[in-house]
N, C-alpha and C positions, 0 to 999 in steps of 0.2 A: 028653762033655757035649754036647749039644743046640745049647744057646742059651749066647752068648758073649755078655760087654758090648762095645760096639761100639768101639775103640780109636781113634778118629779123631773131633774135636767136629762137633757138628753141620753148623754151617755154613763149617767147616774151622779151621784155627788160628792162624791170621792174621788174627782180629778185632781192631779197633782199639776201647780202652777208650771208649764212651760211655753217658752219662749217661740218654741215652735207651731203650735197653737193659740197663738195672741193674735188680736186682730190686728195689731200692731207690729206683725212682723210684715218689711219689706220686701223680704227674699223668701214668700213659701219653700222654695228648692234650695235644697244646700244649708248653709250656713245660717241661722236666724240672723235680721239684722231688726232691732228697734227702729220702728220709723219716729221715735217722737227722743231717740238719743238715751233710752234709761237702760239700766241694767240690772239683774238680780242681783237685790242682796239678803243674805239668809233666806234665801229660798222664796222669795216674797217678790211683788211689786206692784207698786198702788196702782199701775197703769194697768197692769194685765184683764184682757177680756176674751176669756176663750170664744173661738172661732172655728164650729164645728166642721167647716169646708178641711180647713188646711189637715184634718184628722186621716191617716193613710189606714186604708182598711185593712184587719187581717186577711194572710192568702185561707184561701177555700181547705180545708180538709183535704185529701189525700183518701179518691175511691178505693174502697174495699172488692177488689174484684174477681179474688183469688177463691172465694166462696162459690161461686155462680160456676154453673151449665149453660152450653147453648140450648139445652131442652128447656132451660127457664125462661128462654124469651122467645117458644113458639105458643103457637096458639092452637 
């Protein structure tokens, strides 16, 4: 076979459950709201199903530019 399903979660398997990553959150922006009315309890919820979208990326690194010459970028 070709193409495998990938055996390893996306963003590894050590996600911690939150509210803000459920598919079942309402309000991506802001506030989480439960669309199905649950809430955590002890850190847990039998509804919860992460939803890689609503995941906000890290910002980009910060160029290093203090290193460099303009003779580094002639030809």
């Amino acid at each position: 076979m070709m193409f495998r399903k990938k055996k390893t979660p996306l963003f590894g398997s050590e996600i911690q459950p939150d509210c803000a990553y459920c598919y079942y959150n309402a309000a991506p922006e802001g506030t989480p709201v439960c669309a199905l009315h649950r809430q955590m309890e002890e850190g847990r919820c039998k509804a919860y199903l992460y939803n890689p979208l609503f995941r906000k990326p890290r910002p980009a690194p910060a160029l290093k530019t203090g290193n460099f010459d303009p003779e580094d970028f002639k030809l």
